[in-house]
Each structure stands twice: as structure tokens, then as C-alpha cells.
N, C-alpha and C positions, 0 to 999 in steps of 0.2 A: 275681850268679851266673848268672842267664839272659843276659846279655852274654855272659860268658866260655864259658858252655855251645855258644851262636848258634856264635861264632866256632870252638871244637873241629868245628865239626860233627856237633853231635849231634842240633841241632837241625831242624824241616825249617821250611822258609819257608810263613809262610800264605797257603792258595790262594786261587784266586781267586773272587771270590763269585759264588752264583747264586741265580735266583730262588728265593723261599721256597715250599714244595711241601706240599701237606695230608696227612694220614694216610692210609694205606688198613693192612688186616692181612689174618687169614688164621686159621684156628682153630689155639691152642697144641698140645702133645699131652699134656703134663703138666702137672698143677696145682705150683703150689712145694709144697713140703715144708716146714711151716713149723719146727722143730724141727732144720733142717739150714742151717749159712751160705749167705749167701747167693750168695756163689761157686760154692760146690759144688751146688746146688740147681739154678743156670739150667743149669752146666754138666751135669746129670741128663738138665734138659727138652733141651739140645743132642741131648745121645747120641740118646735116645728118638726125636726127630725124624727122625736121620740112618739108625737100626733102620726105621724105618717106610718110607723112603724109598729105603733102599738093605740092599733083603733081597739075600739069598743065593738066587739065580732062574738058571733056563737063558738063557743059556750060562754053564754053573759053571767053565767056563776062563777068562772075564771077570769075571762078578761074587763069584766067590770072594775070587779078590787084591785087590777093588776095594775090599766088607767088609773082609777082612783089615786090608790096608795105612791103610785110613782108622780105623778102632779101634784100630791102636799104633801110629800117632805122635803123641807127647809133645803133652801139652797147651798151649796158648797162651790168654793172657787176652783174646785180639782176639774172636773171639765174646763172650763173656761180654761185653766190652764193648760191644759192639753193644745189648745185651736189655737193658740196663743203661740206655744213654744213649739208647734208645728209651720207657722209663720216665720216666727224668728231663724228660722235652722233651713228656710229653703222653699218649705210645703205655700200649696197655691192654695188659699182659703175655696175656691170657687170650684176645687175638686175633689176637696181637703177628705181623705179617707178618717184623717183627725174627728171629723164628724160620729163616727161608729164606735171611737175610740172613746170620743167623750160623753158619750150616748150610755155608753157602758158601765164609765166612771159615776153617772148619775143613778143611771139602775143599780149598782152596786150597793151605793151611798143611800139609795130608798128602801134597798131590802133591810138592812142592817139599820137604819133608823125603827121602821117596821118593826122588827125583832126587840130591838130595845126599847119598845114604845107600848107594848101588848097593852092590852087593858085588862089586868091581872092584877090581883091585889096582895099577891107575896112580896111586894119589895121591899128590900130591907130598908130602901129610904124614897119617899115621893118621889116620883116622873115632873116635871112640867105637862102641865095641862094639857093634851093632845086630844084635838074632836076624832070619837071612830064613827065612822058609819056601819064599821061591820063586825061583826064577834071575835074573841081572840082565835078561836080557831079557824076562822077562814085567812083572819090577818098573818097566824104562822104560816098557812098552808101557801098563803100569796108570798108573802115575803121566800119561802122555797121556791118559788117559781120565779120572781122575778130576776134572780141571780142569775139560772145560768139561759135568760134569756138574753140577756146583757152579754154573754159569753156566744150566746147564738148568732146576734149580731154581729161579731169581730169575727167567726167563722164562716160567716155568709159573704162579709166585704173580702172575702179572697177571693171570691168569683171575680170580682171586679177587677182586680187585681192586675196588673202589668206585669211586673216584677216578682222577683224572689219573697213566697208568703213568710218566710221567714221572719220577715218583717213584724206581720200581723202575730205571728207565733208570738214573739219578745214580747209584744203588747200582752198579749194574753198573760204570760209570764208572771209580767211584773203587776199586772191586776189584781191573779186571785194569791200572789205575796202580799201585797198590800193590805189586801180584806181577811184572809185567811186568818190562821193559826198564831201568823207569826208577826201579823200587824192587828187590824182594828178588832177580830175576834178574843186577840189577847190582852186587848188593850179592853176589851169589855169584861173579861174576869178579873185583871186585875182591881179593874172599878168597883165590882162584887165581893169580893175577898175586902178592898178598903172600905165596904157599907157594911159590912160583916164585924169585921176586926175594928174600927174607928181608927184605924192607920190614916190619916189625912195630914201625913207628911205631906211638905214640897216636894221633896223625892221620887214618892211615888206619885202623885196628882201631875209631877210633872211627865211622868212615865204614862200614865192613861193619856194625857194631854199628846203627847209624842205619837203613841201607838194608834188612836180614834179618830187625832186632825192632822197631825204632820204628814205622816206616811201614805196619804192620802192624795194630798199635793203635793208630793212630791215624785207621787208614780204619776198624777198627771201631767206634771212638767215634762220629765224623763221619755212617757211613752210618746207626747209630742213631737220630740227631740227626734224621736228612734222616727215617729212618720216623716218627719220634715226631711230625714237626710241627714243628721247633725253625725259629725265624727263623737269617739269617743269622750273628749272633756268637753265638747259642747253640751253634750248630753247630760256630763254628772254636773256641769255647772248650773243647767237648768233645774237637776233634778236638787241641787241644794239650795236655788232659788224657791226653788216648791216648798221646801224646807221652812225658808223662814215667811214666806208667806203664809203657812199652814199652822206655825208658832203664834203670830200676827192673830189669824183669826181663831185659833185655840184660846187666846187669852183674852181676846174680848169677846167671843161666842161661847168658848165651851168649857172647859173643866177651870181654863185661870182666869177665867173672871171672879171667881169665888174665891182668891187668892189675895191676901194684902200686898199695897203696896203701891210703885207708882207706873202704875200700868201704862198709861202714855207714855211716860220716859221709858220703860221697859220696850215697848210697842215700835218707836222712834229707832231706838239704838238698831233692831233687828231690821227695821227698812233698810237702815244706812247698809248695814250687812247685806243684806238682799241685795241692792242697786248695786255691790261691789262686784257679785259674782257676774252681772251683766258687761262687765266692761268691759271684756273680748268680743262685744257684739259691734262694739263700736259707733253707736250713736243708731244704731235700725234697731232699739231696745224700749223704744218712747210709749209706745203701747204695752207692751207687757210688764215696764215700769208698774203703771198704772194699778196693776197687782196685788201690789205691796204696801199699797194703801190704805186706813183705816177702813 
């Protein structure tokens, strides 16, 4: 199954290793909730972080939209998996610098929804329905800002810092890989070029699918990994667990749902995959299992 996966291209190739880097954090802002899953719980502490960090402040031509636009768009498990795989590898939730980390993986994820959401009527094929409150050119001029505030944040938590920023550097890294060029930016031309050309091969839908959702979570697995303390294969293991959870929710969120076939059984097989790459955690995996879930 993971052969057959490699070769569709769903899968991304494991990177290349680097040295193993120590913890450092930052103060959380909310305690978990222990009565609420655990999904929904870090994604609480997320928002709360991102409320604190990014109020509604003069110039309210700026940070209006910027609130705005970063509180509705659609949620992703790539933060969540960050705080997660920051756990699993060491990191103390209640200090977790994983906060700033996955603070960042959501403003990311908001600018670039943003971007591909314009209210602009050249598309080569219909948006789903997105409410703007604000024109496309403020909405581009926000979504530019919102990016490398996300980046501002992860350069600010080295104040905090104890340890070797290095740290924080790697995060940084493997962030604007993931969004740039050579992940979800290329993963939105190719989608372009396939509403263009009517190429809506498996092939390629699987390649938008890979580039827009997988590599997404799978740099938030990864940079958790890198905050928590994880050695080398702790980290590509988390970051291939990101993998198939990012495949998980590609195909019934985002490009393969529009896919025939049998999606559950497809969905199911890739758990079992996922849960396998945990198994060096040895049973302290119960919650980020949780993941991997429909």
C-alpha cells in the first residue's frame, strides 16, 4: 500500500536529516480543558494565542481584515499537529513554544486560503461559496501581511528562548518550504494549469492534493518534533505521520473528495499506516493517534 501510494504521488520523500536540536518554549495561554477532546481543546489554546497576539489595534484598515480573515478560514489539523507532536517528543504543553509554531502554521494556512478565495470573477472554474466582508484588494493586500506575521511570531519567540535559536530557525525553514514555491504555492498552479488544460487526471489531483494538504501536516508534525526534542527518526516519523493524516483529510476535505471510489476504505487503509509510523512511541501515542481519525 505505501508503494503504490509513493508512486501515485501522494506521498512526499523523506527529507533530509539534521542535527538534533534541544527544547526551548514560551508560556501557553490556556490550560486544556480536560472534559473537551483533545483536538478541539489545543485547537481552543490555538485561537486564544492567536486573540492575544493579533487584536484588533490602529490602524483598523490593517488589522481589522487581518482578525477577520485569519478567524474564518476553515480549519486544518497542521497546527494541532504541531502541539501534538511537540508532546509526543518531550515538549511541556504548559510552556509549549509549539504554541507560536502552530500559531503560524494557521496564519499561513489563512493567508493562502485568502489568496485562493479572492472575490474575483476570472476563474477558470467556481470557488465554493466564501462570505467577504471586504474587497479583493484589501483581501490580497491582507493575505500579504498576514504571512510574514506568522513569521514574526516565530522570530519574536527567540526572545523567550533558553536554548540554541536554531531551533526556532528549522521551524522557520520547514514552514515557508511547505507554503512556498515548492509546496502549497505549487500545489495551487498546478490546480490552475488542471482548470485550464481539463487534465483531471488521478495523477495530477493527486499531486494538488499532496502539495495544498499533505505537506502541510506534515511540516506541522515535523516542526513539533524539532520543538519537543525529538531525535532524528522521531521527527521523520512524525513528519510521515503528518503525511498520512494530511492525505486523510485531502480526500475527504479537499481535492479527493471529488475523486471516485471508495473513500472510506481508502481513508481506513491510510490510518492503519499512520498508527504504524507511531509505534516507536510506544503506547505515550494515544492522543495524537486521535489524529488520524475521520
Amino acid at each position: 500500500m505505501a508503494a503504490s501510494l509513493e508512486k501515485s504521488g501522494f506521498l512526499t520523500h523523506i527529507r533530509t536529516n539534521r542535527s538534533r536540536l534541544s527544547p526551548c518554549y514560551r508560556p501557553m495561554v490556556v490550560t486544556m480543558v480536560r472534559n473537551q477532546s483533545y483536538c478541539v481543546s489545543n485547537e481552543v489554546e490555538i485561537k486564544e494565542y492567536l486573540k492575544k497576539a493579533l487584536p484588533i489595534r490602529p490602524p483598523f484598515s490593517v488589522f481589522e481584515p487581518m482578525h477577520h480573515l485569519t478567524f474564518t478560514a476553515p480549519r486544518t489539523k497542521a497546527p494541532v499537529l504541531c502541539i501534538a507532536a511537540c508532546e509526543l517528543t518531550g515538549g511541556d504543553r504548559s510552556r509549549a513554544l509549539a504554541a507560536a509554531a502552530a500559531a503560524a502554521l494557521h496564519l499561513m494556512h489563512a493567508a493562502t486560503f485568502t489568496h485562493e478565495n479572492l472575490p474575483v470573477t476570472d476563474r477558470p472554474r467556481p470557488k465554493p461559496e466564501v462570505p467577504h466582508k471586504f474587497g479583493p484588494n484589501v483581501e490580497l493586500l491582507t493575505g500579504d501581511g498576514i504571512m510574514p506575521f506568522g513569521l514574526e511570531l516565530l522570530a519574536r519567540s527567540m526572545d523567550q528562548a533558553q536554548n540554541d535559536p536554531d531551533q526556532i530557525l528549522r521551524v522557520i525553514v520547514e514552514i515557508t518550504r511547505a507554503i512556498g514555491s515548492q509546496g502549497m504555492i505549487d500545489g495551487r498552479y498546478r490546480e490552475l494549469e488542471m482548470d485550464l488544460s481539463q487534465e483531471n487526471t488521478g495523477r495530477v489531483m493527486d499531486y494538488v492534493c499532496e502539495k495544498k494538504k499533505v505537506e502541510l501536516h506534515a511540516c506541522g508534525a515535523a516542526c513539533g518534533a524539532i520543538l519537543g526534542g525529538g531525535d532524528e527518526v522521531e521527527i521523520e516519523k512524525l513528519r510521515k505521520y503528518g503525511d498520512y493524516v494530511g492525505m486523510i483529510h485531502g480526500m475527504l476535505n479537499g481535492i479527493g473528495k471529488n475523486k471516485e471510489g471508495l473513500i472510506e476504505e481508502k481513508t481506513e487503509r491510510l490510518r492503519i499506516l499512520a498508527l504504524k509510523e507511531l509505534e516507536i512511541f510506544k503506547g505515550k501515542n494515544v492522543l495524537i493517534s486521535s489524529l488520524c481519525s475521520a
